[in-house]
C-alpha positions in Angstrom: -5.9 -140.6 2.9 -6.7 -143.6 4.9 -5.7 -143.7 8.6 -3.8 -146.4 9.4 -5.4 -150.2 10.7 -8.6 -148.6 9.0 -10.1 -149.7 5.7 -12.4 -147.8 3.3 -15.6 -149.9 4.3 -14.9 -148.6 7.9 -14.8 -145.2 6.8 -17.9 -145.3 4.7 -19.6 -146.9 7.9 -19.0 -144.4 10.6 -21.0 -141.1 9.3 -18.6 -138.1 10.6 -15.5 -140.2 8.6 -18.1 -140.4 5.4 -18.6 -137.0 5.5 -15.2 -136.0 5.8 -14.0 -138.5 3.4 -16.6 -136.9 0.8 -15.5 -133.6 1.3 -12.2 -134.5 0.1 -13.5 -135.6 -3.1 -13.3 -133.2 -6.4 -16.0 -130.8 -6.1 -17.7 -132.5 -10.0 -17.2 -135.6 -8.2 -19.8 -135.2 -5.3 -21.6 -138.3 -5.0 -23.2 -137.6 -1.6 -27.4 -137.6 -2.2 -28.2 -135.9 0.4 -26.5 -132.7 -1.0 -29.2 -130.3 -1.3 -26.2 -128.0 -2.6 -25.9 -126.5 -5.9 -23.1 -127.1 -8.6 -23.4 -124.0 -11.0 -21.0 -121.2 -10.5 -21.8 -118.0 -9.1 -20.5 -116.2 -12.2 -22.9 -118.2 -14.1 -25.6 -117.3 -11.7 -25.0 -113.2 -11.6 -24.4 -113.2 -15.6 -28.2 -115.3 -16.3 -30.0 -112.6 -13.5 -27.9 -109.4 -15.6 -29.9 -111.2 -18.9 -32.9 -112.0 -16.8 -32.6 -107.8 -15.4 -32.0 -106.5 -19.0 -34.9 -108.3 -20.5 -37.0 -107.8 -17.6 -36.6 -103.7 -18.5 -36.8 -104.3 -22.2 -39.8 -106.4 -22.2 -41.6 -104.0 -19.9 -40.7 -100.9 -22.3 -41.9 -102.9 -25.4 -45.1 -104.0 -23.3 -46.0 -100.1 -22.6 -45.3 -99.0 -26.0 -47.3 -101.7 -27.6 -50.3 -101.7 -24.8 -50.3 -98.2 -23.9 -48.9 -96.1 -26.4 -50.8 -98.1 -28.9 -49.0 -96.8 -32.0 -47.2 -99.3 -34.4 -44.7 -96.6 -35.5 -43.4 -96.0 -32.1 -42.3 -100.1 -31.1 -40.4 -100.2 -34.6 -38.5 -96.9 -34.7 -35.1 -97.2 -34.1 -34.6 -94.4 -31.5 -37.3 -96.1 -29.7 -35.3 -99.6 -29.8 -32.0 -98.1 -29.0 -33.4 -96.1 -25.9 -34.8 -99.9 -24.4 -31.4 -101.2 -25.1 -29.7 -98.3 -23.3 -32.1 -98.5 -20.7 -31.8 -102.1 -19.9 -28.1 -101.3 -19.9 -28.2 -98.9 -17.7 -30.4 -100.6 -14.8 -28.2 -103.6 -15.2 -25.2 -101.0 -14.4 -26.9 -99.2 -12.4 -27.5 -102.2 -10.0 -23.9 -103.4 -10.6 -22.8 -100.5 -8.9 -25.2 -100.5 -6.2 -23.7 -104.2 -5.2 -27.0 -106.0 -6.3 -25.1 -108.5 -7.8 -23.0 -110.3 -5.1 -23.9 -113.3 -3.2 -25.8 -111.7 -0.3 -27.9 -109.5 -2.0 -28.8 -112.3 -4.5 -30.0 -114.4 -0.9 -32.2 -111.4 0.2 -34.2 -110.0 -2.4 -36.3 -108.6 0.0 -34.4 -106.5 2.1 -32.5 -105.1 -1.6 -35.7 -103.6 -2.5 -34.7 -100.2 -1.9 -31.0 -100.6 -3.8 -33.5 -101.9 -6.3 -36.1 -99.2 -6.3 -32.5 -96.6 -6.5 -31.4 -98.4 -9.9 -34.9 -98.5 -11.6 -34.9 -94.7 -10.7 -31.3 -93.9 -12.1 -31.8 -95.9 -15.0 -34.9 -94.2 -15.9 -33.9 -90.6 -14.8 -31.0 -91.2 -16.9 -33.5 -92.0 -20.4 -35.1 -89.3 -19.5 -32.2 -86.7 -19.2 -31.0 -87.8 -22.1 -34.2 -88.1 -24.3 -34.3 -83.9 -23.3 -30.8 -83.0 -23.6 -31.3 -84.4 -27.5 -34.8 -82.7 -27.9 -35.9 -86.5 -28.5 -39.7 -86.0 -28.9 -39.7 -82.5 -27.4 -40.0 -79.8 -30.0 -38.5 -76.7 -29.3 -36.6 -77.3 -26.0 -33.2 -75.9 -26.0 -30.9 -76.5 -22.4 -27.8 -76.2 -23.1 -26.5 -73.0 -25.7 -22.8 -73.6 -27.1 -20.4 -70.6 -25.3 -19.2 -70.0 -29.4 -22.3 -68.1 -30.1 -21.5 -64.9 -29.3 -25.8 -63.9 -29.3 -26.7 -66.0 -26.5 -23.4 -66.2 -24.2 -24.5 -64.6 -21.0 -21.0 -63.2 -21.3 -21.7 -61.0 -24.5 -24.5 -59.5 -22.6 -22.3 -57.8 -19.6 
């Protein structure tokens, strides 16, 4: 709203009026050039550097299995593929829960390393717990025996 005895060219010319004239405006209606501020959401923002995080981890798995593994039938395999995609799930999680994703510690990289550092760790720890809980390229390993056999129960042996 205009004050009263003023008109819209005197408004425009006095710069603290402009400025709070153009803050009233819709927010996709911003036509100050000066505005070095961004239009895109943060939810847009947080759900392209989850996609950036994820491919980040699955790109650098698929990079070591192709560069330093060096054996075509390990990239292709299915396990293989499904343990990259849980493990990109995971970190992204992982960092979810640490609070990597909020405003501030999208500003600070820096200063996030460690929180960052704590998910790689967790999501990896986490691949590998689970690649030797299902004997997944380990032959032989056995860690956890079912109570029902009555052979190995610790209890049968008392």
């Amino acid at each position: 709203m205009l004050n009263a005895g003023k008109t819209l060219s005197h408004e425009m010319t006095a710069g603290s009026d402009a400025l709070a004239l153009a803050g009233a405006l819709p927010r996709l209606r911003d036509l100050r050039f000066g505005d070095k501020s961004s239009l895109v959401s943060l939810v847009v923002i947080r759900g392209a550097v989850r996609i950036l995080d994820f491919a980040v981890v699955a790109a650098l798995g698929l990079a070591i299995a192709v560069l330093y593994v060096n054996e075509p039938i390990v990239a292709g395999s299915v396990p293989f593929l499904l343990a990259l995609g849980a493990t990109g799930a995971a970190t992204v999680a992982s960092y979810e829960l640490l609070g990597l994703y909020t405003l501030p510690a999208l500003n600070n990289v820096v200063k996030q390393m460690p929180r960052l550092l704590l998910g790689w760790t967790a999501a990896f720890a986490g691949l590998l717990a689970g690649a030797y809980l299902k004997k997944a390229g380990v032959e032989g390993v056995r860690v956890i025996e079912m109570a029902g056999d009555s052979r190995t129960s610790s209890m049968s042996r008392l």
